[in-house]
N, C-alpha and C positions, 0 to 999 in steps of 0.2 A: 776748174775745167768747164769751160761754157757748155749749156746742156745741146745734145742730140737732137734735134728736131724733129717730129716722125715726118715730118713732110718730105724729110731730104733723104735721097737715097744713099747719100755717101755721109758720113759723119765729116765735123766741120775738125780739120787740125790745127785749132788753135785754142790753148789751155790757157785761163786763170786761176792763178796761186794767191788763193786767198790766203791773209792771215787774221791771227788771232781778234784783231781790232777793228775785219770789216776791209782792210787796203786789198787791194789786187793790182798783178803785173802778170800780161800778156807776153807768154814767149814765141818767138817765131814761128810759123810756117812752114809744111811744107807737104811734098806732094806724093801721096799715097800709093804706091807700087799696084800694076794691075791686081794681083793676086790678095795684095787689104782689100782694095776697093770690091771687091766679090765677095769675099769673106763679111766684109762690113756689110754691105746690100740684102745680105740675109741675115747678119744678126740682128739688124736698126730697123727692120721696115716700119715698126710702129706699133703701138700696142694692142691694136685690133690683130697685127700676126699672133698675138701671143702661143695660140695655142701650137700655129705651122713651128713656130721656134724653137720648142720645148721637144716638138718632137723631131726636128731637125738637128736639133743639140744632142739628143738622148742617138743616134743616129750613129755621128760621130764618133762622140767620148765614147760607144760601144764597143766598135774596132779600136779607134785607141786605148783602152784599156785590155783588149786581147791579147794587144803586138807585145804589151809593156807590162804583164802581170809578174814576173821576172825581176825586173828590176828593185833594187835598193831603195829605201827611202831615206830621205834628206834630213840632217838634223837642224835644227832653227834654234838658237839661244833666246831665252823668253829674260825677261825682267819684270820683276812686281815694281808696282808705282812707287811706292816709297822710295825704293831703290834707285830707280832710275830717275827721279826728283833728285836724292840727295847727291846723284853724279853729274847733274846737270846735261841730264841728256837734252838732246833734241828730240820733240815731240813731231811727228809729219800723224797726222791724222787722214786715213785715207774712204772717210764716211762722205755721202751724199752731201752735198751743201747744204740743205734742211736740215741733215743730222746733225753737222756742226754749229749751226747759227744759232739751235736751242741752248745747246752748252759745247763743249769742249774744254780741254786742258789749258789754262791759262799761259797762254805766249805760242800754241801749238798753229803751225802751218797747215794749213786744209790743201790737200791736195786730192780729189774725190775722183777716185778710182774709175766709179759709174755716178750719171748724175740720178735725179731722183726717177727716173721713167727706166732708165736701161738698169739699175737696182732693183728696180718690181719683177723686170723679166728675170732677172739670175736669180732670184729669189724666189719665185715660181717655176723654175730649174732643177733649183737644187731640191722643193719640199716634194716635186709631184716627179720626176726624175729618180735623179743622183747628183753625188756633190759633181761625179764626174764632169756628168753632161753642164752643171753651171759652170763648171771648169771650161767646159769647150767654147760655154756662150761665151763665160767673160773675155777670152782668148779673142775673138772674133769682133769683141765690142774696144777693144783695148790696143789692138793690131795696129789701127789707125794710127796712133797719137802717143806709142812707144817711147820716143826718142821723147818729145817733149813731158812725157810722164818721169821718166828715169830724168830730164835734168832737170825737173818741178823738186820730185824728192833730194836728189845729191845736190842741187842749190846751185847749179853750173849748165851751162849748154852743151849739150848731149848733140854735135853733128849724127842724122840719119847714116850718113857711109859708115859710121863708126860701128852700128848695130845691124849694120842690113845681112852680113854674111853670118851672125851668129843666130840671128832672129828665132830660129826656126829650131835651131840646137836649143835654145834658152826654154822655146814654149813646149816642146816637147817633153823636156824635163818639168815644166809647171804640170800640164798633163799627168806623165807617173807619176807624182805625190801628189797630185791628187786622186788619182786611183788605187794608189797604195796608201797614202797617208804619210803624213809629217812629221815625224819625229821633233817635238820639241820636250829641252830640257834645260832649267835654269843655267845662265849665265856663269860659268866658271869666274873666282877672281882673278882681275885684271885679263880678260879673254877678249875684252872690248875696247881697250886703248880707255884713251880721256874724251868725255863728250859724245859718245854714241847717237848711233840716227834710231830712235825706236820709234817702229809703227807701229799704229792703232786702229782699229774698224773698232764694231758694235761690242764682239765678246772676244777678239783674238783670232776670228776664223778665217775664211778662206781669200779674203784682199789682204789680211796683211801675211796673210801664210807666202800668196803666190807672188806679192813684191817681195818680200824679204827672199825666197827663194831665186829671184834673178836676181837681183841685187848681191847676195853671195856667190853667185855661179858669176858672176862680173867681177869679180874679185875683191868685192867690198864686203871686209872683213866689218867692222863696225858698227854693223846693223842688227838691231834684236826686234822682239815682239814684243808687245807689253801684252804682260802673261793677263789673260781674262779681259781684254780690252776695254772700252769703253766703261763699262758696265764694274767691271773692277775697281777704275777708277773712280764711279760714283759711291763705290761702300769704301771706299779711305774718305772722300770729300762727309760723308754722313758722319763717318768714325769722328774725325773732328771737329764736326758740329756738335754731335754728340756727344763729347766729353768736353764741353764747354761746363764751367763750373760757373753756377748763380751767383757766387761769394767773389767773384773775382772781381780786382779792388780799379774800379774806373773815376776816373776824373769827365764830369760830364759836362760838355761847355754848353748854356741853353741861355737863350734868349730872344728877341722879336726877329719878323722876317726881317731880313736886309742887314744886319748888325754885322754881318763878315765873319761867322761862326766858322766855317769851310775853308776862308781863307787863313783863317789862324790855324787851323788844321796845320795845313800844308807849309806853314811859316814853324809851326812844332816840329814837324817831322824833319823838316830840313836841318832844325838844330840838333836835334835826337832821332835820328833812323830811326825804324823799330816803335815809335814810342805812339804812334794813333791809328784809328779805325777811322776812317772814313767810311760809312756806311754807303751816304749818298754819292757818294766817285761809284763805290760797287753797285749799287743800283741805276745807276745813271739815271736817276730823280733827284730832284731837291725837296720830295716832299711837302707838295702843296698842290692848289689846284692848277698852278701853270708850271709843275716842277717839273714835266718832261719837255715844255717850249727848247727847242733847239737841240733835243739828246733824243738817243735812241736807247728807251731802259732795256734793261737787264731782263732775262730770263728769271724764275725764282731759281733754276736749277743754274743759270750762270750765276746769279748771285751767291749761291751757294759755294760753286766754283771759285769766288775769287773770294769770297768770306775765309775760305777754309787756305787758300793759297796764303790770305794775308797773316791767320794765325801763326802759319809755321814761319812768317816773316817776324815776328813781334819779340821784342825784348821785353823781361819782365814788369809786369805789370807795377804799378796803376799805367794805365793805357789812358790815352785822350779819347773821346767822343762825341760827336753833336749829339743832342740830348732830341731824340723822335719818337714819334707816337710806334705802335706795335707794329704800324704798316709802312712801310716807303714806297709809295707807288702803287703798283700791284704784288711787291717782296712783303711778307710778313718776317720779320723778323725772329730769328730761334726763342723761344721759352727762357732758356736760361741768360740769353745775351739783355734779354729786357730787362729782367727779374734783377742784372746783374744794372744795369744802367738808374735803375731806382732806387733801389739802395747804393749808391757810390756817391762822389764827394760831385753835392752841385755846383757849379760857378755862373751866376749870374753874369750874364756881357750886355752893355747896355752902347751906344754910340749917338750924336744927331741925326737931327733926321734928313739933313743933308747927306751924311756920311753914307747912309741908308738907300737912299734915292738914287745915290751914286753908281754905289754896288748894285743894287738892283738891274739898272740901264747896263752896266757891263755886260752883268752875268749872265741877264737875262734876252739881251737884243744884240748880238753881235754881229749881227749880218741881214740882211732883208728876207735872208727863209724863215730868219727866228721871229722878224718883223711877222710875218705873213700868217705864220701859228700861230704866235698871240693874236691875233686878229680874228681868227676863228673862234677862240678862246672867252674872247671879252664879253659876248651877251651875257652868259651865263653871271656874270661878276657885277656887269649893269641891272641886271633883275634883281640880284640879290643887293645892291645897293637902294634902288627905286625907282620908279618909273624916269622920274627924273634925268635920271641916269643913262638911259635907254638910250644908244646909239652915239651918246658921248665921247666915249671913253675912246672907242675906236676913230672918229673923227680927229679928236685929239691923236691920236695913236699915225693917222695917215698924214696929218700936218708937219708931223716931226717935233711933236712933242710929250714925246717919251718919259721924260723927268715928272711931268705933270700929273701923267697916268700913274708912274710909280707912288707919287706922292697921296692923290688921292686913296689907290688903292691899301696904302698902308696907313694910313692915319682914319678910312671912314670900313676899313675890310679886316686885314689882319690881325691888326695892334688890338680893337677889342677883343677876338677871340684869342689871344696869346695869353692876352691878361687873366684872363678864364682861365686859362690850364692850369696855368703856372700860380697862380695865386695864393696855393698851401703848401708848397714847396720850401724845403727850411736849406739856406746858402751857406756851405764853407766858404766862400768868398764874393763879391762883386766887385765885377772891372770894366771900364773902358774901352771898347775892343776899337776904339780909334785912338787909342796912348800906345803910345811906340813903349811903354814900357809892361806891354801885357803881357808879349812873349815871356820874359823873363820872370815876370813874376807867376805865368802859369809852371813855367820849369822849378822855379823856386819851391810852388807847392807841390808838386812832385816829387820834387827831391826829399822832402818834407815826410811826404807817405811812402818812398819810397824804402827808405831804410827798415820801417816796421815791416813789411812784405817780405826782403830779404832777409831777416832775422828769423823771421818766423817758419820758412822754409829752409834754414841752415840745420844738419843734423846738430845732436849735441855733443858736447866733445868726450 
């Protein structure tokens, strides 16, 4: 949802649906009825109103919670995370686009209820207030852009005509539960069909109370809460980080920069689902000083997120892994995931230094933005090489000759501090990583450890 502007006295109708990856798509327009646009004109003035608004809100939801003290409260079907993971529900996350772009639920659609300025006002609402009165604000910040919120979350376009005559029945009922309160109680079995739409905020409260609640009054049975929100879901992500076992049996693929470590990753996986960690995909680094050239890393707490997403993807171990120091970027990697990477079977991968140069120029320059970072990048790599150096690398670099830079940088930068790490390290094997016949034989030694693994966790008969 594009943010609110305090300049503007009308909020703007037109929403982006972020997802999980960072994409957005703008859904239509359209034009706000006298009675929003008044409504909005006092909720949005800006956050110098704050104080007019809280008390303008508290105003309202007063007599609305008079007329409505009567009425029934709503039950909402909740689901714990696990739960709603192993049904493959749909995730719609309905947090500030700030709150989402730190973490979120891996594959979950943003769709942000309030952005992060009209969040501070509800939220200064509800602590100095009532939940009421943030009930009236968000009503009044949300009035606008209805129609395209309800077809952000149901995944479909929601014509205005279709909601304009229920409007008012829908918020009125948000209104009593939240003056009475919401009844939520786990999900009956099979109560949700297949694939459910669960929403999510911070802890489970009052955005995803009062979507879920029109959303059922619309008739859309299918929709639950994720029981404890946000926040729930970060103690299952912890839960299994935290029972990561240090013994647990890795195959570590290590060797110089450039050798296609990552790409043989992903050439294993394809042959064996299930079967590696790629560390640096979930950090979006590669782990070195120009290893976010052309990525946007990772959060530690979205790393976290997609570390824990890929364990419950993984088939029994030994697991593949590139073999990395404690940190990937600015992600420190878990205690037991290292612990476990040091003691596991090392494989030395060695290639030319063409092979290297090659991969490098891919991986690293794919386009003129990733040109233009590294560039920014290079001083730092010239000094540490020597004066000599000094303003080289990047002249090279503007001429279009990129293979150069690669090569320099890994025969006078990398390769001797590689040699350094790596140097007391004792190998189950050495290979290739430009022999068409590596795959196979890293599957081979897997297959190899992989029988001891399964044996040793078969009860006895």
């Amino acid at each position: 949802m594009s943010p609110v502007s305090s300049h503007s006295s009308v909020p703007s109708a037109r929403m982006r649906v972020q997802t999980g990856c960072g994409s957005a798509r703008t859904r239509s327009s359209f034009t706000p009825s006298r009675m929003t646009r008044a409504r909005c004109e006092t909720a949005i003035a800006g956050a110098s109103a704050m104080p007019e608004r809280i008390a303008d809100a508290a105003a309202v939801s007063g007599s609305a919670a008079r007329k409505l003290e009567c009425r029934a409260p709503m039950r909402l079907p909740t689901l714990a995370f696990a739960e709603a993971r192993r049904i493959e529900s749909r995730f719609v996350d309905l947090r500030s686009p700030s709150e989402f772009a730190r973490d979120h639920v891996p594959g979950a659609t943003n769709v942000p209820l309030f952005d992060d300025q009209q969040r501070a006002v509800v939220g200064a609402v509800y602590r100095n207030v009532s939940p009421a009165a943030a009930a009236e604000a968000g009503l009044a910040m949300v009035e606008a852009r209805l129609p395209e919120l309800l077809g952000a979350v149901l995944g479909r376009d929601v014509p205005w005509e279709h909601w304009r005559r229920r409007f008012e029945k829908l918020a009125d009922g948000i209104r009593r539960n939240a003056s009475q309160g919401i009844t939520l109680q786990p999900a009956r079995p099979g109560e949700l069909g297949a694939r459910p739409l669960v929403l999510s905020c911070w802890r489970g409260g009052m955005r995803s109370r009062a979507v879920a609640a029109l959303l059922r009054a619309l008739g859309e049975e299918s929709v639950a809460i994720l029981s404890g929100g946000y926040k729930s879901y970060r103690m299952w992500v912890r839960g299994k980080i935290h029972a990561l076992d240090p013994e647990t049996p890795l195959i570590v693929l290590r060797g110089p920069t450039g050798v296609g470590k990552t790409r043989l990753l992903h050439l294993l996986e394809a042959e064996e689902p299930g079967s590696t960690l790629d560390l640096e995909g979930m950090a979006c680094h590669r782990s070195s000083i120009l290893g976010d050239v052309g990525l946007a890393p990772a959060t530690t707490l979205g790393f976290e997120s997609a570390l824990a997403d890929r364990l419950e993807r993984l088939g029994p171990p030994p697991w593949f892994v590139e073999g990395e120091s404690r940190r990937v970027g600015d992600v420190v990697l878990p205690e037991a995931l290292y612990r476990a990477m040091e003691t596991g079977a090392q494989v030395r991968l060695d290639a030319s230094l063409e092979h290297r140069v090659r991969l490098l120029v891919e991986d690293y320059l794919p386009g003129s933005a990733a040109a233009a970072q590294m560039a920014e990048r290079l001083p730092f790599l010239e000094q540490r090489l020597g004066a000599a150096w000094i303003g080289r690398l990047r002249a090279w670099l503007a001429a279009g000759r990129a293979g150069d830079v690669a090569r320099v940088l890994l025969e006078s930068y990398y390769d001797p501090r590689y040699a350094h790490c790596d140097r007391r390290r004792v190998w189950t094997a050495r290979l290739r990583a430009d022999d068409p016949e590596a795959v196979p034989r890293l599957l081979q030694l897997r297959s190899t450890l992989l029988s001891p693994c399964v044996d040793s966790s078969a009860s006895p008969a």
